[in-house]
N, C-alpha and C positions, 0 to 999 in steps of 0.2 A: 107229497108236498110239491105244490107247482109254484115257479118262482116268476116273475112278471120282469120282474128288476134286476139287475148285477148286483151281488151282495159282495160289496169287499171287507174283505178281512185284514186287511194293513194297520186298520188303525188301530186295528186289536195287539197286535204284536208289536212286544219291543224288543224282539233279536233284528241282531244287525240279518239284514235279507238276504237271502241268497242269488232275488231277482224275481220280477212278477209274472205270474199264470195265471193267464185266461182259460178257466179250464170250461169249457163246454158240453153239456153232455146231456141227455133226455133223463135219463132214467136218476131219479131221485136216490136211491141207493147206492148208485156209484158215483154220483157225486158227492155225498159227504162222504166215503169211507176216503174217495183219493182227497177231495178236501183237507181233512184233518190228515191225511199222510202226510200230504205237500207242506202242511204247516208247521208239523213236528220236524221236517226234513229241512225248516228254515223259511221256505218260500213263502212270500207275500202272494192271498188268492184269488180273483174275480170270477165266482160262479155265474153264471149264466145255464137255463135248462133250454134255451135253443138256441141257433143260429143267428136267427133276426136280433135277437138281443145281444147276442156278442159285439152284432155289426154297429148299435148303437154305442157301443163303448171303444170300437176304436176309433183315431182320430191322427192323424201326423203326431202328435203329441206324446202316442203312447209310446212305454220305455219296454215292454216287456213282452212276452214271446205267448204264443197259441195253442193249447192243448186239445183238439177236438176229435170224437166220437164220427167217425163216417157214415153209419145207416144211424138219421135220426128224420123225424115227419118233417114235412113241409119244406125243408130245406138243409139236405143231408153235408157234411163234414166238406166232400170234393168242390161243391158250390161255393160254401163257405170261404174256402182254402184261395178260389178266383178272385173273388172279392176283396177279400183280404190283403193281395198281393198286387190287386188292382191298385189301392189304396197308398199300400207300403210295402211295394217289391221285396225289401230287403228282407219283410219277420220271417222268424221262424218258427213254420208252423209243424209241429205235432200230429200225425194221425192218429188213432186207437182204433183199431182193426180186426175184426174176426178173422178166423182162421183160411176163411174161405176169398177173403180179401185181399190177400198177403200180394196177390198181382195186380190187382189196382189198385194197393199201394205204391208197390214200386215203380208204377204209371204215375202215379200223382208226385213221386217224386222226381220223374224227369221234368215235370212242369214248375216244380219250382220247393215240393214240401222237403222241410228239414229233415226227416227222420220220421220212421213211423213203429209204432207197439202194436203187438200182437195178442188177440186178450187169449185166454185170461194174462192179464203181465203180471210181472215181478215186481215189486213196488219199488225194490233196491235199483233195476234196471230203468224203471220211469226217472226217478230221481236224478240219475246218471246224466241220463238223455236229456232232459232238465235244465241240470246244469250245464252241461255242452251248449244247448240252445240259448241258457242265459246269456252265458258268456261269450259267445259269438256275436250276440245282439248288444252286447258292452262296448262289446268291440266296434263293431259297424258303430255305434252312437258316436264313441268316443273318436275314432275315425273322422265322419263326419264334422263332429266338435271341432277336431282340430282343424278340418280343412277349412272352415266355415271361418272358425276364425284367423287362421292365415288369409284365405281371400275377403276376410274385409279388414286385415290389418293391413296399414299404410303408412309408409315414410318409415319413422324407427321401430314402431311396433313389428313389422316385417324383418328386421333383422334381428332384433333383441329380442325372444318369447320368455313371457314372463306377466304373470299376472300378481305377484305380489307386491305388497308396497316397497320392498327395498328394490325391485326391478323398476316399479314407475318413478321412482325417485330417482334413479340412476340413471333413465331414457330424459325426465327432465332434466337436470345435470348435464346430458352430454347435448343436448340441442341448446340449451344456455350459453356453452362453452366453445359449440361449434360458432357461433357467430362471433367470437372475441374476438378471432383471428390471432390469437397470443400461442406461446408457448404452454405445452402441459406435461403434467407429471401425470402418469396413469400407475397407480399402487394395489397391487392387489396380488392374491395366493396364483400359484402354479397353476395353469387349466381354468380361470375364472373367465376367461376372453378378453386379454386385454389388446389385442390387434384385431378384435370384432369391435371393441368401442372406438380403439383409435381408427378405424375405416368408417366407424359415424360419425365422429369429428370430422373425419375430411370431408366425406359425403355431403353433409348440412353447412360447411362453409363454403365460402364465396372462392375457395380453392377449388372445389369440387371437379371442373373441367379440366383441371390440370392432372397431375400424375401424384398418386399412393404409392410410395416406395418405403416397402419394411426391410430391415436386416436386424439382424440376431448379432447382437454385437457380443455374446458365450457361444456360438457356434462355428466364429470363424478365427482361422489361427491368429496369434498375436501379429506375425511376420506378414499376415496379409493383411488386416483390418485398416490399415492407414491407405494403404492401394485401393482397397474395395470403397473407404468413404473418401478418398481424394481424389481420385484416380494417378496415371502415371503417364509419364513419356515415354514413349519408343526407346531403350536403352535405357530407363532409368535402374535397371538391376537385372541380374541375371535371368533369361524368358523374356522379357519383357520385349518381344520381337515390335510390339507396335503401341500407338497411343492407345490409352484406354481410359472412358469416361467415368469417373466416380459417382455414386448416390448422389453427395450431395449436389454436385453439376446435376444429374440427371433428374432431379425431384425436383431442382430450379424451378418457381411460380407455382409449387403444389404441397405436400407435405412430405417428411421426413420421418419415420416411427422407427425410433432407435428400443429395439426390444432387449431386454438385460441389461441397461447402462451400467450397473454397478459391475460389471466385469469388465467395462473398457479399463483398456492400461492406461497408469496415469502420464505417460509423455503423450496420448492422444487424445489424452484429456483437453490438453492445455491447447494443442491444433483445435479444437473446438469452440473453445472458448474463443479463440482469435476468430472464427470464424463468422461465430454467432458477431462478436464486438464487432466486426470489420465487415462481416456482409460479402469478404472475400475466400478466396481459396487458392491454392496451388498445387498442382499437380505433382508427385514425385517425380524430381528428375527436371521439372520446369521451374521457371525465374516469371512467368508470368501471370500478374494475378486475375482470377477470374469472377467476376461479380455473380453472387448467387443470391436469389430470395428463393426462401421457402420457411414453412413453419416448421416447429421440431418439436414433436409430441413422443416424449420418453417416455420409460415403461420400466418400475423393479420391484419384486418382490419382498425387498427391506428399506428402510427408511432411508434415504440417501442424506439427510441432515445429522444424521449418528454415524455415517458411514467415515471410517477414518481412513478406511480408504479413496474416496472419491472426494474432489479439491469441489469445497465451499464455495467460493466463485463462479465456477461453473454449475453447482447448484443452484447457485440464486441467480443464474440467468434463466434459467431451467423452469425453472421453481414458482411461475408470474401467476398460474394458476396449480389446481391438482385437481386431483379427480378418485376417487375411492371406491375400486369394485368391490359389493360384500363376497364373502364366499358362497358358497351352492349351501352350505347348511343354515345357512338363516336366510333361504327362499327356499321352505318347506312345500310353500301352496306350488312354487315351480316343476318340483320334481318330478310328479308324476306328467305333468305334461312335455318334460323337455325329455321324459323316458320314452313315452311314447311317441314324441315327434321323431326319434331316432330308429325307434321300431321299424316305424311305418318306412319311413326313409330307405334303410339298411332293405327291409321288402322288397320295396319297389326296383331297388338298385341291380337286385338279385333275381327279378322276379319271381317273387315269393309271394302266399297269402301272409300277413302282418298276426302273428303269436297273440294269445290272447293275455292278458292283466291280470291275473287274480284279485282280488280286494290285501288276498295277505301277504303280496306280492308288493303289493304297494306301499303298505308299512313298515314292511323290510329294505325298501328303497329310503324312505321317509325316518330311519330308525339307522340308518348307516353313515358317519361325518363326514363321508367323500373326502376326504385329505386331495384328490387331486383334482375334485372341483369339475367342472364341467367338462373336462377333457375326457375326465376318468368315465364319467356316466355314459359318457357318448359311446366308448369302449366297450362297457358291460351290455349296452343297448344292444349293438351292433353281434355281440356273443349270443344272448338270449335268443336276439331275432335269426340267427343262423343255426344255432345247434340245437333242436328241440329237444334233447336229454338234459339239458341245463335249467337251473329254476334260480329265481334271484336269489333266492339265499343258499343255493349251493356257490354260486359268485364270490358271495360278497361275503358269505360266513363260512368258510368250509369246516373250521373249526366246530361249528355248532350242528354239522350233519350228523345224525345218527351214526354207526357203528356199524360196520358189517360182518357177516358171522366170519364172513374168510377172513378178519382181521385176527380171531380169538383163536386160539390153537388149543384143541380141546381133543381128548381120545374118543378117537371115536368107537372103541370098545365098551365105554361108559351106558349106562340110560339115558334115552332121549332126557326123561328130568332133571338128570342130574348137567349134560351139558346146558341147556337150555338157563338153567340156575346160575350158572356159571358164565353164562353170557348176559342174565340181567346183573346180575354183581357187577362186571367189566362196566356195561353202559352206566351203570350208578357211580360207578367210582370215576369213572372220567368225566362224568358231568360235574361232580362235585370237584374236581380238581381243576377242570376247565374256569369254574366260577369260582375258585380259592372256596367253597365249602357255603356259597351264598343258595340256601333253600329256597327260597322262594323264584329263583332264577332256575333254579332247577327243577322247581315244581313246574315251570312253563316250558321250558323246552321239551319234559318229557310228556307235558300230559299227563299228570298222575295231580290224583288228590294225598291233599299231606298225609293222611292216616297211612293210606296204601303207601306210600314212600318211605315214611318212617316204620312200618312191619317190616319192609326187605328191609331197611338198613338194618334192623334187628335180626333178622332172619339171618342175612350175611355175614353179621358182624361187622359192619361199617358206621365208624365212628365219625361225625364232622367235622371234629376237632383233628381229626388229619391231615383237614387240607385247607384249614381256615391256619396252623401256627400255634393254635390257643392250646393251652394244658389241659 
């Protein structure tokens, strides 16, 4: 059978992909026997029986990687491979090689080929390789992706990433707010970036040439916070060898981001409110008062109008506008890209090549409530992308990792069956306690079908009503 045309087979398949192959080859017999391998192994295929027709089906456009035959007529595999990489430097291309080849192969891959097989191969080894190639080419794409759209993101889109609608809504929101020139309230969970929005508030207002001063009003002791936002005079208390200027003097004509307000003390509560009302200040230790403008864009993670600790007055001076970051769990479509903007970051910082993504890598990111919100992600990011023995869900689940045999303490005088039995019982019995006794959660962590799970629990003697409570 000679084939004239690319025959793809994607549209045939509805498993989720493993990643598309161009597999290339003359000989009609080995191409449908790797065909229908590649397809069973998950892979989306584009046969092609030569060269020249490969060359018709790639394009800038394509997403997927090169599988080709070296000794084929008219226009053999190493040709191909030039062309190919003329085109799109970056694919990865595949060689399949006779025995007698294995040297220029290894020549074709200083010039740029991914990896090459050796016939007769292994079909488990083609696969392997495969996948390696997929995901390298995921990589590079989504790389790209992301640079492509940082360099033509502009204004807030460059500091905020975020392609969901609770991000676009929050980007409009805060270029709304930067122009009011008012006071604001910024509310939002631990780690959400609220001193990344309150720096685009200043940024987009007509403050902007003037000065961003943050302070953490939970991270400085009580005994100093009135010094740090008023400053003080030469001699106004013990140390105090010389004058020293405060925030608020110092942010004077630009903005003010008082982060944690809810833990100021309430007597420096009320210095604020005078300050805000009066537009002035004084220094500890001085009698002179000093005219200050600036905005004051606060920040708390609980509602400060319930708060019975923080004086209502200076709320509602506060209070003229707000501003609502959602959390990192309801900007789903964000995750994966604010995972991999940190990847790649964390990389480059270290100079490193940037870790590849798995697909189930990213539903375990996507499937996790982040309690600390973008600070936290950026943390695991920065982990993954340096320790390559780490995988997301050893992170983020360690609880749901497998079991290891050196955990189970088992005689080792025994039969091998007899331990090995003894270690699926352990793994059953802790998954089912892990989930309080929920099967169907436990059908998925272990990869087993429910017959097969319910015979060990039989075999074992493991009841579910153990670990669910129920009688």
């Amino acid at each position: 059978m000679t084939q004239s045309q690319p025959r793809s087979t994607s549209q045939q398949n509805t498993h989720h992909s493993r990643g598309t192959v161009l597999l290339v080859d003359d000989e009609a017999l080995v191409r449908q026997s790797t065909e229908k391998w590649l397809q069973m192994s998950g892979f989306d295929v584009i046969v092609c029986d030569s060269a020249r027709n490969a060359l018709q089906h790639i394009c800038p456009e394509f997403t997927g990687i090169v599988v080709t035959d070296v000794r084929m007529p008219d226009m053999d595999g190493l040709t191909l491979m030039d062309q190919l990489l003329q085109q799109i430097p970056e694919l990865p291309v595949v060689l399949v090689t006779g025995h007698g080849d294995v040297d220029m192969a290894l020549n074709a891959m200083r010039k740029g080929a991914y990896d090459f097989i050796e016939k007769p191969f292994n079909p488990e080894r083609l696969v392997e390789t495969l996948q390696r190639a997929c995901d390298k080419r995921r990589l590079m794409l989504e790389n790209l992706r992301l640079q492509q759209h940082l360099s033509d993101s502009t204004g807030i889109d460059k500091r905020l990433l975020g392609i969901s609608a609770p991000a676009q809504h929050l980007k409009q929101e805060l270029l709304t707010l930067a122009n009011l020139n008012t006071n604001v309230i910024i509310y939002g969970e631990t780690g959400v970036g609220k001193e990344v929005a309150a720096q685009c508030l200043h940024e987009y207002s007509s403050r902007s040439k003037e000065k961003f001063v943050p302070i953490n009003c939970g991270a400085i002791p009580e005994s100093l916070i009135e010094s740090e936002l008023f400053g003080h005079e030469a001699g106004a208390f013990t140390g105090a060898s010389k004058r020293r200027v405060g925030k608020f003097e110092y942010a004077s004509g630009g903005t003010l981001f008082l982060d944690e307000i809810e833990s100021m003390p309430l007597n420096l509560q009320i210095r604020l409110l005078r300050a805000l009302q009066e537009g002035l200040i004084e220094r500890l230790g001085g009698n002179k008062p000093i005219p200050v403008d600036l905005r004051i864009i606060a920040a708390s993670k609980s509602n400060l109008k319930n708060d019975d600790n923080f004086r209502q007055d200076l709320f509602y001076r506060l209070n003229v506008t707000q501003l609502h970051i959602p959390p990192l769990r309801d900007r789903q479509e964000d995750i994966p890209l604010l995972f991999e903007h940190y990847i790649h970051q964390t990389a480059a910082d270290h100079g490193r090549e940037a870790r590849p993504l798995p697909e189930q890598e990213v539903r375990n990111l996507q499937r996790y409530p982040w309690p600390g919100n973008i600070r936290e992600l950026k943390n695991v990011a920065m982990r993954y992308a340096l320790d390559l023995r780490l995988s997301v869900a050893s992170i983020l689940f360690p609880d749901e990792q497998p079991m290891q045999a050196s955990e189970l303490k088992t005689d080792p005088s025994q039969p091998l069956a007899v331990q090995v039995a003894a270690f699926e019982a352990e793994v059953i019995r802790r998954s089912l306690a892990r989930h309080n006794g929920n099967i169907k959660a436990v059908l998925e962590i272990l990869d087993l079908p429910r017959r097969t799970l319910n015979q060990k629990m039989a075999r074992y003697g493991i009841r579910r009503e153990e670990f669910t409570g129920e009688d």
